[in-house]
C-alpha positions in Angstrom: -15.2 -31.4 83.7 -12.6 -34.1 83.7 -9.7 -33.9 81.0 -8.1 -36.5 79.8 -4.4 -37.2 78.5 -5.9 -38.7 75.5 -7.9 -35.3 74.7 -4.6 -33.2 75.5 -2.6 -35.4 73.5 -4.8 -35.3 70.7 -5.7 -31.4 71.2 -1.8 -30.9 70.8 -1.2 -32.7 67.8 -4.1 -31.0 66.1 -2.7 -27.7 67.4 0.7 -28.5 65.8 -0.5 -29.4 62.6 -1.9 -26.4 62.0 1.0 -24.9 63.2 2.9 -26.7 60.4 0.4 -25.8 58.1 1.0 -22.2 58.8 4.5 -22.4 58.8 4.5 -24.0 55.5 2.2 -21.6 53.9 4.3 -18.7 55.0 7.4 -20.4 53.9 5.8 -20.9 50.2 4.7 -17.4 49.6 8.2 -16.1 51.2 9.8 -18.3 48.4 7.3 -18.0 45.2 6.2 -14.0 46.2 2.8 -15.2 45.2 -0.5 -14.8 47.9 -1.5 -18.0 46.6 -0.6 -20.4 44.0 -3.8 -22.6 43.8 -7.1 -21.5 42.7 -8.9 -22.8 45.4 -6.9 -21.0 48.0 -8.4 -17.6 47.1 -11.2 -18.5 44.5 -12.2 -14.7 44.2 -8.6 -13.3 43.8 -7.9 -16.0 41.2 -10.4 -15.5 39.0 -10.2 -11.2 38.9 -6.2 -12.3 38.4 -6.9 -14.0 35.6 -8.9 -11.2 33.9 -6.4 -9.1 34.9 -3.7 -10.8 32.7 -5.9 -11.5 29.9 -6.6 -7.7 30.0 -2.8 -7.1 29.9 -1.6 -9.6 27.4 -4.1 -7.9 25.2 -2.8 -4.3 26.0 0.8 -5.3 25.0 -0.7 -7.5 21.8 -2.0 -3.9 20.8 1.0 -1.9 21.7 3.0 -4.2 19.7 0.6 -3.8 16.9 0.7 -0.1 17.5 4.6 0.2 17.2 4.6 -1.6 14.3 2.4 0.5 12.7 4.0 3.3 13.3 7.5 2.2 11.8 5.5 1.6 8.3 4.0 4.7 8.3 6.9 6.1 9.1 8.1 4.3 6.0 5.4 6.3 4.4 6.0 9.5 5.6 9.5 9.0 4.5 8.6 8.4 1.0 6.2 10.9 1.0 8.3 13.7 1.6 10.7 12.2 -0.5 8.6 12.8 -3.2 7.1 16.0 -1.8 10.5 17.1 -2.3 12.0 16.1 -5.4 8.9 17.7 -6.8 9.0 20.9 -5.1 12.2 21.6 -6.6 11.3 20.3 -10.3 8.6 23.2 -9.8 10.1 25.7 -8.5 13.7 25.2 -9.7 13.8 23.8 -13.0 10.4 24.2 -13.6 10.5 28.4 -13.4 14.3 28.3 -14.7 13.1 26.2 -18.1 11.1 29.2 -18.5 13.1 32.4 -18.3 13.9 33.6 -21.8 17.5 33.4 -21.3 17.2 29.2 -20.9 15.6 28.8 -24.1 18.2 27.2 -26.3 18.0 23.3 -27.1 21.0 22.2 -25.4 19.7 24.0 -22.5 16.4 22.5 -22.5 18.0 19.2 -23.0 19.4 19.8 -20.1 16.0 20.5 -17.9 14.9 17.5 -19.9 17.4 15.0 -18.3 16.4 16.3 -15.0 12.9 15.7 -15.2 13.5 12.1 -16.8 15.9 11.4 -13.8 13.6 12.8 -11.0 10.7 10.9 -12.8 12.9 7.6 -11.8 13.7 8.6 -8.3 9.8 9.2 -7.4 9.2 5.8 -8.9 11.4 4.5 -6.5 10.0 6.2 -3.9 6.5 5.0 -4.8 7.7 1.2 -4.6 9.6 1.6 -1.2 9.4 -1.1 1.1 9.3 -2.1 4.9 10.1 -5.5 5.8 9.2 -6.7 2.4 6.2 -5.3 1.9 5.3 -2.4 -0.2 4.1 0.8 1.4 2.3 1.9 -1.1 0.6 -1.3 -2.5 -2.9 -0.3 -0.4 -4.0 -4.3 0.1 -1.2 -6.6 -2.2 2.1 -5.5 -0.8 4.1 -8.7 -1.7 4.7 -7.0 -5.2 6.1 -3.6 -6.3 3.2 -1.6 -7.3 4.3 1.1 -10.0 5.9 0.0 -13.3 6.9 2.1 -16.0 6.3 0.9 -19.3 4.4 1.3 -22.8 0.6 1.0 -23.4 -0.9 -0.7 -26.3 -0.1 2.3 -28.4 3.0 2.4 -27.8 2.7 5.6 -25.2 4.4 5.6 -22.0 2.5 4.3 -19.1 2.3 4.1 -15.5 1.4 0.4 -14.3 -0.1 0.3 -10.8 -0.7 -3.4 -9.9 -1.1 -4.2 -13.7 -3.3 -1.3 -14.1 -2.9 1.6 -16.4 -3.3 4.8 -13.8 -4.6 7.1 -17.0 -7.2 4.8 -18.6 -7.9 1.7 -15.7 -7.2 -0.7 -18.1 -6.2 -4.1 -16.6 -2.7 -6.1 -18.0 -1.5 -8.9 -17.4 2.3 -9.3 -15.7 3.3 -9.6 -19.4 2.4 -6.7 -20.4 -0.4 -8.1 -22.7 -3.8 -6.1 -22.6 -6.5 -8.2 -20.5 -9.7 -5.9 -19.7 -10.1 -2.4 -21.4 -14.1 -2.0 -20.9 -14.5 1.3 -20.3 -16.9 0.7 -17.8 -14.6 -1.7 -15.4 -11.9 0.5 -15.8 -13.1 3.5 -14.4 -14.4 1.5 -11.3 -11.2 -0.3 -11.2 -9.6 2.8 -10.6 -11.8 4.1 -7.8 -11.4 0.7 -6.2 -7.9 1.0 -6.2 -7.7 4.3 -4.7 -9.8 3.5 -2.3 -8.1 -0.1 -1.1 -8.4 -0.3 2.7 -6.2 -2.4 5.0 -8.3 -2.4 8.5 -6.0 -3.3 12.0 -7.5 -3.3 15.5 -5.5 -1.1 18.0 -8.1 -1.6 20.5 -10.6 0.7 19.9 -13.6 -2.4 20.1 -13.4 -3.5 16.4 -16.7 -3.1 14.8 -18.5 -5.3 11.6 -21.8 -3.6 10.2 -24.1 -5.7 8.5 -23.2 -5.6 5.3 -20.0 -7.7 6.7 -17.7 -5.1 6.3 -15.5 -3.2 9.1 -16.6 0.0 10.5 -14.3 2.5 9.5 -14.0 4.7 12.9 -13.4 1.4 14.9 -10.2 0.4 13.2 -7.1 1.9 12.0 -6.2 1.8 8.3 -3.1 0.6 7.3 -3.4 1.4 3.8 -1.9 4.5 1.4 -2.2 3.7 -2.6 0.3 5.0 -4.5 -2.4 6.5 -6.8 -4.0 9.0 -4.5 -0.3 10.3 -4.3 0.5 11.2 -7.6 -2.3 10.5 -9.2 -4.6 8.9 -11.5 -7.1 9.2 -14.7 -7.0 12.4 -16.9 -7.6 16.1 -17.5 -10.3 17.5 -19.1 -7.7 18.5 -21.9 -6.8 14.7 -22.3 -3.2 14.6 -20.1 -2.9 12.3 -17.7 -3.3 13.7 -14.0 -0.1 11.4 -12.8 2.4 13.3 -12.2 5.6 10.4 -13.4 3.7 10.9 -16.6 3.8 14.6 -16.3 7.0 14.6 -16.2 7.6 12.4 -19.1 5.4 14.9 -21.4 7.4 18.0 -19.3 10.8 16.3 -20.7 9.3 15.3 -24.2 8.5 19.1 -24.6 11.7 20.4 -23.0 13.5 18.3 -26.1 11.1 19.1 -29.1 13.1 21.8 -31.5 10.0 23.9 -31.6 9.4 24.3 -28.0 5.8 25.9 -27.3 5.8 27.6 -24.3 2.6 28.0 -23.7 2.0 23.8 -23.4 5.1 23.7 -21.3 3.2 26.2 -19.1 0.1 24.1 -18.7 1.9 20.9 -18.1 4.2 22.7 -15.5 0.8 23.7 -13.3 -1.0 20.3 -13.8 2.5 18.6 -12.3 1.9 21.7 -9.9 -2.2 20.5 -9.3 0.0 17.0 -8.2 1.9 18.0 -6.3 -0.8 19.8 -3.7 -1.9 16.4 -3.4 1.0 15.0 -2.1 1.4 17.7 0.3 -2.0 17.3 1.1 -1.3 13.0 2.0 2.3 14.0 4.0 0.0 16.3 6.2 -2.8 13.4 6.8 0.2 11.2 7.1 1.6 13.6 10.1 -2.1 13.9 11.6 -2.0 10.2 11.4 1.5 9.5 13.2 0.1 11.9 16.1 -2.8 9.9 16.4 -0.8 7.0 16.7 1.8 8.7 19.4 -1.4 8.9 21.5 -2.4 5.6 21.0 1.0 4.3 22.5 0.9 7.1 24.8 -2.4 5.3 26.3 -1.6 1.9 25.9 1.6 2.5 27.5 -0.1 4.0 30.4 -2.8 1.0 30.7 0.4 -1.4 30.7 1.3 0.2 33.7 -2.2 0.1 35.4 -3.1 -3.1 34.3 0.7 -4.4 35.9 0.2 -2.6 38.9 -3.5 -3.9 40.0 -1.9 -7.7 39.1 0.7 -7.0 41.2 -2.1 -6.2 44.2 -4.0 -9.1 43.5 -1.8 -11.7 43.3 2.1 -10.7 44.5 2.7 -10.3 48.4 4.3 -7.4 50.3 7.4 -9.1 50.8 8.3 -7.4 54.3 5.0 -8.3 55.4 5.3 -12.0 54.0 8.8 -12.3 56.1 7.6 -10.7 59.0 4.3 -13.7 59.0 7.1 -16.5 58.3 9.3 -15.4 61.3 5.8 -15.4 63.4 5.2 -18.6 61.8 8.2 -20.5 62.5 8.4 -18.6 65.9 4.5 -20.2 66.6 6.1 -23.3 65.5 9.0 -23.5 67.8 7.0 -23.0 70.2 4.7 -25.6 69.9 8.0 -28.1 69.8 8.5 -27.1 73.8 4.9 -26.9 74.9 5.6 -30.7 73.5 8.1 -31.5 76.0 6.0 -30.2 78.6 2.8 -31.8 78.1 2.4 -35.0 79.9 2.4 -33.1 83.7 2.4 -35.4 86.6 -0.3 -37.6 87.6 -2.3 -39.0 90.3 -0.5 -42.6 89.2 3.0 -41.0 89.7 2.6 -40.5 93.3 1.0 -44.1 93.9 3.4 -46.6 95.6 
């Protein structure tokens, strides 16, 4: 078969474009560390890339989420125990002192009295403590401090929590004026209150039943109201089961001249009936918190998956990627001298 200059000649150049091509191509993922930068280089690589960092952007979204939740409820737990114990040691320190024989005297009990009134302002404190500006114990509305200490239409002290009065559920307004006292509403309101939800996604695969609402066991809740701390509504006897009031009526009878014992008694274990209850929310707050710690924990770990199989798919073994570049450029070189070599001698070089 008879070649032709003309078919070397183009045969070369074709030969040494491709050369260039590769050449370039190493030279571009030497320099960007990428195995390709367009789509249509690697079609099938591009696309499970793409899911891949969707999938991680997601993850970190949720770890975010997660750590963030965890500093309010650390918030809560914080409060909580504050509370857990500046009522542990009304009970069992001026509560059982108040009662020995030998503490019986007015001033004395005046004394007690002052206590009770002070530690009844600290724990309302507590119950309107913040993080970053919103209140941690506001369930759903945490732009506003929750509790509020005041006076009820009959001029008794109350417990306000988000214009509501914890012992009866009547609704005021931010005036203090009375705006709904239907018996009715107000023992709903309550329950509604207590049972105020604030739902987040952690990534657990959200859920919405049919009814619209959001399937408890697929979200996180956010939420603690202050009333299923320290209570709300009243005793069978007529006293309120919050404990702040408690220990307004445990500091009213510490002052009275005739001092019953016997009342002081059963106020003392009703604030003590409160009291499990917050011990019982610090301990859900501490099962919570673990749950949480695992969350992270697996997060954390998928961060670490998810980076690792986007680092396979798209980033290049660097050594390798040098080691094709060298061959590349070497390839390349080479071609350049086969060049000078390429037009041989010919039958019309010899013809005189």
């Amino acid at each position: 078969m008879r070649i032709t200059t003309n078919q070397i000649l183009r045969n070369y150049k074709s030969n040494l474009a491709t050369s260039l091509t590769n050449l370039d191509s190493a030279r571009v993922k030497v320099m960007t560390g990428r195995k390709f930068n367009a789509t249509a280089e690697d079609p099938a690589s591009a696309l499970r890339a793409s899911v891949l960092e969707r999938k991680y952007v997601r993850n970190n979204d949720y770890l975010e989420l997660v750590k963030d939740v965890q500093s309010f409820q650390d918030s809560q737990e914080d409060a909580a125990m504050q509370i857990n114990t500046i009522a542990k040691q009304l009970s069992k320190q001026y509560g059982l002192e108040a009662l020995n024989g030998t503490n019986g005297s007015l001033d004395t009990r005046e004394t007690y009295a002052d206590a009770w009134r002070g530690s009844q302002e600290s724990i309302l404190l507590s119950l309107n403590a913040s993080y970053e500006g919103k209140y941690v114990f506001a369930g759903s509305d945490g732009q506003k401090a929750p509790f509020k200490l005041g006076k009820d239409t009959a001029g008794n002290q109350a417990l306000f929590y988000r214009n509501v009065d914890v012992t009866t559920g009547f609704l005021y307004n931010d005036d203090g004026t009375l705006k709904d006292n239907d018996p009715a509403a107000s023992k709903e309101r309550l329950e509604n209150l207590s049972k105020d939800s604030v739902f987040v996604d952690l990534g657990f695969g959200l859920n919405i039943n049919d009814d619209s609402t959001i399937d408890s066991s697929s979200a996180f809740n956010t939420s603690l109201p202050g009333i299923n701390m320290v209570g709300y509504g009243e005793f069978d006897n007529g006293d309120p089961k919050n404990m702040i009031l408690l220990m307004g009526k445990i500091a009213d009878e510490l002052e009275k001249p005739d001092f019953n014992y016997e009342r002081y008694r059963e106020l003392v274990n009703e604030f003590d009936e409160g009291r499990n209850d917050v011990l019982e929310v610090v301990t859900t707050l501490g099962t919570q918190t673990e749950f949480l710690t695992t969350t992270r924990d697996r997060l954390e770990t998928n961060e670490i998956s998810l980076a690792t199989q986007i680092d396979n798919v798209v980033n290049v073994d660097m050594a390798e990627a040098i080691m094709n570049f060298s061959w590349a450029q070497y390839a390349y070189n080479a071609s350049l001298k086969v060049g000078n070599n390429i037009l041989t001698p010919s039958f019309i070089d010899f013809m005189r």
